[in-house]
C-alpha positions in Angstrom: 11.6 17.2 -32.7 12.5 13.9 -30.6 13.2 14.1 -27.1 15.0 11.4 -25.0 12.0 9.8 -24.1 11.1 8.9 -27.8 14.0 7.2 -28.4 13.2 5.7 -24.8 9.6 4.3 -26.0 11.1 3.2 -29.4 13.3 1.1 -27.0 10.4 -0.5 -25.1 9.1 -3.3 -27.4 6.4 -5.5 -25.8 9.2 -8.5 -26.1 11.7 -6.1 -23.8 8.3 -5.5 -21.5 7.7 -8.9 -21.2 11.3 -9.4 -20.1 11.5 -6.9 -17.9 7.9 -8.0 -15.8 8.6 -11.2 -16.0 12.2 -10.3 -13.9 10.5 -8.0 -11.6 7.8 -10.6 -10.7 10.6 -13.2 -10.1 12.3 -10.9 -7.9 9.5 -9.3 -6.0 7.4 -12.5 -5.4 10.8 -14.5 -4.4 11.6 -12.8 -1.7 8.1 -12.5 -0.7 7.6 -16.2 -0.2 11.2 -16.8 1.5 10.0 -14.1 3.8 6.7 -15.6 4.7 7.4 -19.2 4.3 8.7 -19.2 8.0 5.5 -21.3 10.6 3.1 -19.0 12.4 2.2 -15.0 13.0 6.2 -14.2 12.7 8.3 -13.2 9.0 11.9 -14.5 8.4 12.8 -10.7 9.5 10.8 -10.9 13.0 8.1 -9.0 11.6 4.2 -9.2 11.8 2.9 -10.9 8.1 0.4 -8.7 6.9 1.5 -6.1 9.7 -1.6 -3.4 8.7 -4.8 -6.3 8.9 -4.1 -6.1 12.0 -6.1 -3.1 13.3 -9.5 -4.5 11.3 -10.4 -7.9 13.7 -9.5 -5.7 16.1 -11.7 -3.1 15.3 -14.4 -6.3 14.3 -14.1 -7.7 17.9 -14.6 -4.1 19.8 -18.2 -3.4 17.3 -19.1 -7.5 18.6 -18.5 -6.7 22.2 -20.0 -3.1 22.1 -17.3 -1.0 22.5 -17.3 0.9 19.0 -16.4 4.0 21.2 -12.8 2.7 21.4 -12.6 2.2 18.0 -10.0 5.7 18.0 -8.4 4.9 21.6 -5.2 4.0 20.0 -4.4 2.6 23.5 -6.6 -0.1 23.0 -5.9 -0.5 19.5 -2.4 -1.3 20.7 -3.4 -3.7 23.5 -5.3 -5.6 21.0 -2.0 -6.1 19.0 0.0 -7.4 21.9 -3.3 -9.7 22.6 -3.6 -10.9 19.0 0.4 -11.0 18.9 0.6 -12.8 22.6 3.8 -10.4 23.7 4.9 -6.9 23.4 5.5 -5.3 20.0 6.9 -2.2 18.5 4.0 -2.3 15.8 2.5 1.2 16.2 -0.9 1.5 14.4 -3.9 3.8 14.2 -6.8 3.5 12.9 -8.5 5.5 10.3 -11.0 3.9 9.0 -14.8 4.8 9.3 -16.7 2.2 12.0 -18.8 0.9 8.5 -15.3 -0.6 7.3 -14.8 -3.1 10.2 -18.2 -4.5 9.7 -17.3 -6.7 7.0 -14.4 -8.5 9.0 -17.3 -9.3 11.6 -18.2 -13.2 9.9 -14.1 -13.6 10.0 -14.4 -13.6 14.1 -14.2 -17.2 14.2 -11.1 -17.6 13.0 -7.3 -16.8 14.1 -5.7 -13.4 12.9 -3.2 -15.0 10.4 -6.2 -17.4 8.6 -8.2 -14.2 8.8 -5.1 -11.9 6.8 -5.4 -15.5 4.6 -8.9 -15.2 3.9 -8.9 -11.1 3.5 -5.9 -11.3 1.1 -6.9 -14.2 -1.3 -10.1 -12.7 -1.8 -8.5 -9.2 -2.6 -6.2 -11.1 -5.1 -9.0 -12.8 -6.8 -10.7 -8.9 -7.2 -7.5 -7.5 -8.5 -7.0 -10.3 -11.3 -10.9 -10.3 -11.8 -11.0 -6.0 -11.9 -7.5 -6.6 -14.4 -9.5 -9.4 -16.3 -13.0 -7.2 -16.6 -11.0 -3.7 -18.0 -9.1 -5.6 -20.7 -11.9 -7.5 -21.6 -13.4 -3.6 -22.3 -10.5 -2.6 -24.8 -10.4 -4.7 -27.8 -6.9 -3.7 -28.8 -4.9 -5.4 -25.4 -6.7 -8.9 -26.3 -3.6 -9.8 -28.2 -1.2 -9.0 -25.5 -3.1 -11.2 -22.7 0.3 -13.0 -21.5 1.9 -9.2 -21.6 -0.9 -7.9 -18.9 -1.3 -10.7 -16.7 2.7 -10.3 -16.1 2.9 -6.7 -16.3 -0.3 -7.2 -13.2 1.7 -9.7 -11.3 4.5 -7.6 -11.2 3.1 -4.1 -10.3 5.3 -3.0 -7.5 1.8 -2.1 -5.2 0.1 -5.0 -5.4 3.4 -6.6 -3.5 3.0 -4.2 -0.3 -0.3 -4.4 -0.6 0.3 -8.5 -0.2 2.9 -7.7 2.6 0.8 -5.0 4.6 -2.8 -6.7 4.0 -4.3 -3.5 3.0 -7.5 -2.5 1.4 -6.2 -1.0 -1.6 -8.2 -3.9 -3.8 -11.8 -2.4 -2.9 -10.6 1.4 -4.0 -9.4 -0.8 -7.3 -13.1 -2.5 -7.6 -14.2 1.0 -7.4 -12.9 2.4 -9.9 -12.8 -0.6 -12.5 -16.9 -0.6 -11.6 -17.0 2.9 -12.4 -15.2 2.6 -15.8 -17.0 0.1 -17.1 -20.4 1.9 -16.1 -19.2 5.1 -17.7 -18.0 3.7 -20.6 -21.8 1.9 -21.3 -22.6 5.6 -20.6 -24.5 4.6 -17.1 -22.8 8.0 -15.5 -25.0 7.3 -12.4 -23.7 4.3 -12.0 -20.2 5.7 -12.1 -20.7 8.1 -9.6 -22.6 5.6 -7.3 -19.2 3.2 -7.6 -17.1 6.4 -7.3 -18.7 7.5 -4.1 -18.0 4.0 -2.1 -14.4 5.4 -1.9 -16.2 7.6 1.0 -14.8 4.3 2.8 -10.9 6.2 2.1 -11.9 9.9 1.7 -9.0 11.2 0.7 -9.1 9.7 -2.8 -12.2 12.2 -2.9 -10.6 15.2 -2.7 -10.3 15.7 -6.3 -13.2 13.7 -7.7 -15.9 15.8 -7.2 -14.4 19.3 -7.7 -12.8 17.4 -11.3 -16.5 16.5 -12.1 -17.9 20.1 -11.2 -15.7 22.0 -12.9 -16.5 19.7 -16.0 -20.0 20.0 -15.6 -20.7 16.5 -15.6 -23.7 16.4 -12.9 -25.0 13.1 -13.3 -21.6 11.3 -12.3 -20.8 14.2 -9.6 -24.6 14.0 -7.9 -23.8 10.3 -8.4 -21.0 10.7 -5.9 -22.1 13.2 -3.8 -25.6 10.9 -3.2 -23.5 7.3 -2.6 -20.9 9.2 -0.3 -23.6 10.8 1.6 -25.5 7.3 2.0 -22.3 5.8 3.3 -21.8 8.2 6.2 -25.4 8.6 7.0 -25.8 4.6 7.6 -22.2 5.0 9.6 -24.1 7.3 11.6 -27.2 6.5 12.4 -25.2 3.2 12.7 -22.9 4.3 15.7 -23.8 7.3 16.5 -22.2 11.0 17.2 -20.1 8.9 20.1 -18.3 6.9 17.8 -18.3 9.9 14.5 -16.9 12.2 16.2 -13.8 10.7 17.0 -13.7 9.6 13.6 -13.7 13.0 12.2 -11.5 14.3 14.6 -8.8 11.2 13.7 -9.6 12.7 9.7 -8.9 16.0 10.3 -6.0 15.2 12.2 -4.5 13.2 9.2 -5.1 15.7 6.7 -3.7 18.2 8.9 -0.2 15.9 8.7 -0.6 13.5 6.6 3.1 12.6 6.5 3.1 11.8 10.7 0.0 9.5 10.5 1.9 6.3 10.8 5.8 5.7 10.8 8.7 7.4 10.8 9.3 6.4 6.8 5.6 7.9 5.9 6.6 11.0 3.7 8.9 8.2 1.6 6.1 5.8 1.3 4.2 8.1 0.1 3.2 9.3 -3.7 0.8 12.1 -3.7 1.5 15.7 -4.5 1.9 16.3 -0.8 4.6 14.3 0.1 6.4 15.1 -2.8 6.5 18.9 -1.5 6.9 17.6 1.9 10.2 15.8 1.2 11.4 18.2 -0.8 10.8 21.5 0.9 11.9 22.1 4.9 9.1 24.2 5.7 5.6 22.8 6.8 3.8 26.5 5.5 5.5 25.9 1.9 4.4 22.6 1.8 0.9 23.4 1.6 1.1 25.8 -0.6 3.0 24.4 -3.2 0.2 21.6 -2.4 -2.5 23.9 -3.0 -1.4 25.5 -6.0 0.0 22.3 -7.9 -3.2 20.4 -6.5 -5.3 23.1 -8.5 -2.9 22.9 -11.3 -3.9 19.1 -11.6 -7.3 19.6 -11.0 -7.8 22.0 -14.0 -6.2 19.7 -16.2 -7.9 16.9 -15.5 -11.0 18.5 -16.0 -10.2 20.4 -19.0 -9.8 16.8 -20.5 -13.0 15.8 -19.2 -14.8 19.1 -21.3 -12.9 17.9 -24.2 -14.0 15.4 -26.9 -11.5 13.0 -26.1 -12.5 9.5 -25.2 -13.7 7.9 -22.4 -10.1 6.1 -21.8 -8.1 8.9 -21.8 -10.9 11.2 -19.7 -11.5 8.7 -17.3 -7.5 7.9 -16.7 -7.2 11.6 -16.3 -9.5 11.6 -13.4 -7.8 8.7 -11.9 -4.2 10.8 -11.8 -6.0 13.4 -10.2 -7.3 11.7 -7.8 -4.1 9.9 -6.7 -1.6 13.2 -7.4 -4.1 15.1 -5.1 -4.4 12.3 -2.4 -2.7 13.9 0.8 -2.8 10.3 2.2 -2.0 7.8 -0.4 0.8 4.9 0.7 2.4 2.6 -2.2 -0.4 0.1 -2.0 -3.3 2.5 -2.9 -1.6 2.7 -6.4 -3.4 0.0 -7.3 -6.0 2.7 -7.9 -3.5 3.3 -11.4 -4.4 0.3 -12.4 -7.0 1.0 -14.5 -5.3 4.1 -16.0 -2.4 1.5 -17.2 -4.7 -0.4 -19.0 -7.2 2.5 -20.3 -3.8 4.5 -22.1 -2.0 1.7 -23.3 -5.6 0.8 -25.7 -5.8 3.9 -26.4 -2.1 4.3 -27.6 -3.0 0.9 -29.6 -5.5 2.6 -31.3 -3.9 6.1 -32.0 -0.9 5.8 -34.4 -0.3 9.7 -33.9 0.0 8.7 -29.9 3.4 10.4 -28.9 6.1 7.9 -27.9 6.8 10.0 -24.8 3.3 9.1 -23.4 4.3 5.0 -23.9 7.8 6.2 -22.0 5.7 8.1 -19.3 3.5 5.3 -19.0 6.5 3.0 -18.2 8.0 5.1 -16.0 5.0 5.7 -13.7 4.4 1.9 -13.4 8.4 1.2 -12.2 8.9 3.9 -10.6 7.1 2.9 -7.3 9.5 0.5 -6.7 12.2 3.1 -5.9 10.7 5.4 -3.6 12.9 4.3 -0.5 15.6 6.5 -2.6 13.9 9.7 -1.3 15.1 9.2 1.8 18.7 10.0 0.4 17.3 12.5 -2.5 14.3 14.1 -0.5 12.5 13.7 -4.6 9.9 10.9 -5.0 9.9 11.0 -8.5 7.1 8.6 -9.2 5.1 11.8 -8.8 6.2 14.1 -11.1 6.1 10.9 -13.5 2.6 10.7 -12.5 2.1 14.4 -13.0 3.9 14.8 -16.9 1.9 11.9 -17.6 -1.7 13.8 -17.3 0.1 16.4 -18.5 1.1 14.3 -21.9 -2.8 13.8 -22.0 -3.8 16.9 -22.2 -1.4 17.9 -24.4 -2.7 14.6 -26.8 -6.0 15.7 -26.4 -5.4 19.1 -27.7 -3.3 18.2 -30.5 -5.9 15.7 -32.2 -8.3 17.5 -31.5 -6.5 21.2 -33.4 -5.7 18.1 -36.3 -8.4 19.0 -39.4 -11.0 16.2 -39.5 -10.4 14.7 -36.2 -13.2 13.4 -34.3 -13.1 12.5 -30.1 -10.6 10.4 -29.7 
């Protein structure tokens, strides 16, 4: 029996995808540079350019001049802003980031804030396109759409807030593309080690390890568990109880309330499983457990797919959507972490003629929809995440119905 979403699949050709990038790039990147081609610190709109850098030379300068301990005084995080900026702001920022992560911006002191963003986001650019490059190098079937991937990367809604707010969502890509491509030459050590350097954003390992447990697959989880571990043990013999301590405290406050963390538009630039609920129910108790239960729900799927046969596209996308659906914290720049997944299901439905269509229409729909999550504010439903969600549902589903198919091997 079709549903609407066959027809809807039998509708995307890679000609209309191609179209349809190549429009979205056009829009997404023009306004971008008309923004940002005003002189100095400043947008066309009066806002900071890459608004979110700001709280990492900041945090670089207090670890030069000894002073890690105010690394969670958001009171000196905000004097640092009106330094850097040279007058008062609105800009409200906290950090909460470990102490390790503003080590790397240390060689960067030199320069001004703006040739610092500069630096920090061409380098992150040249990862993602390299990370892109690297994963479709790994699946033979996408080397004849080559032009259809580097448009459909250019115009991933993410990567252009990520551009605009100078995040670090380009290392928690690295991470996983390194741990694909170790896992698929069946390294799982290696997978885990590259998995566990998300320690640096912890929330992306909320579901990771419990996915991998209940799978059983103890090389990659004790792979994990060992790099995370290392991470916050050289943070800590690094700085010291003074400095962790207000670190975990900042944590547990954010997973507490994930949604209040930042601005007043958080729960609608959001795209986890929490601020779905959050948005959509008006009672702080229900949230979380509607969070709980559907986190679980995800979790078992995901690693019900890794016990199966399937193939290490589809079993290492699943744990990707698991990790992002169960993400308390996750902003529209850390999608770049779907990245991977993209490219990992779309060889795979390449390769598998008896792919259902709904999983190419699912596909599509959890790479555009992004771009509309501002609705929610009007429609309290961010439906990026229930696209998300039917889409590692769809995978399972796949999964089970090759697999019940007489004669089928993993797929």
């Amino acid at each position: 029996m079709n549903t609407p979403f066959d027809s809807a699949a039998k509708w995307l050709t890679p000609r209309r995808i191609r179209a349809h990038a190549i429009m979205l790039a056009l829009c997404l990147w023009s306004v971008c540079a008309i923004d940002y081609a005003t002189p100095g610190l400043f947008d066309r709109a009066g806002n900071i350019k890459f608004q979110d850098f700001l709280q990492f030379p900041i945090a670089a300068n207090l670890i030069a001049q000894g002073r890690a301990t105010e690394l969670y005084n958001d009171q000196v995080l905000a004097d640092g802003i009106r330094s850097l900026v040279g007058r008062q702001t609105s800009v409200y920022l906290q950090y909460f980031y470990g102490p390790q992560v503003a080590f790397a911006f240390l060689p960067l002191r030199q320069f001004s804030f703006l040739a610092q963003a500069q630096i920090f986001v061409a380098l992150s650019f040249i990862i993602y396109f390299t990370s892109v490059y690297l994963l479709w190098r790994a699946c033979p079937s996408l080397r004849a759409h080559s032009t259809l991937i580097f448009l459909c990367s250019a115009a991933y809604p993410p990567l252009f807030h990520f551009f605009a707010r100078g995040q670090l969502s380009a290392i928690v890509l690295l991470c996983f593309s390194a741990a694909y491509l170790a896992f698929r030459n069946q390294r799982d050590w290696l997978a885990g080690i590259a998995l566990g350097c998300l320690a640096f954003k912890p929330q992306f390992l909320v579901a990771i390890p419990l996915v991998l447990l209940l799978a059983r697959q103890w090389k990659i989880f004790f792979g994990v568990t060992i790099s995370a571990c290392v991470q916050i043990a050289f943070t800590y013999f690094s700085f010291g109880p003074a400095v962790m301590y207000p670190y975990l405290d900042r944590l547990l406050h954010s997973a507490s309330r994930p949604g209040a963390t930042e601005l007043t538009f958080s729960p609608i630039q959001m795209h986890s499983l929490y601020s779905f609920w959050e948005l959509f129910i008006p009672w702080q108790q229900g949230v979380w457990v509607f969070y709980a239960i559907s986190s679980l729900l995800v979790i078992g799927i995901a690693a019900a797919i890794w016990k199966s046969s399937a193939s290490p596209e589809l079993r290492f996308s699943a744990l990707i959507l698991a990790a992002v659906l169960v993400n308390p914290h996750i902003y529209i720049y850390d999608l770049l972490a779907l990245v991977p997944a993209f490219l990992l299901v779309a060889h795979w439905i390449l390769n598998n003629p008896r792919a259902s269509s709904s999983l190419s229409a699912f596909l599509y729909l959890a790479f555009i929809l992004p771009l509309f999550g501002p609705l929610a504010y009007w429609t309290h439903l961010q439906i990026s995440v229930p696209a998300f969600f039917v889409l590692l549902w769809l995978l399972l589903r796949q999964v089970a119905t090759v697999n019940a198919t007489p004669g089928s091997g993993a797929i």
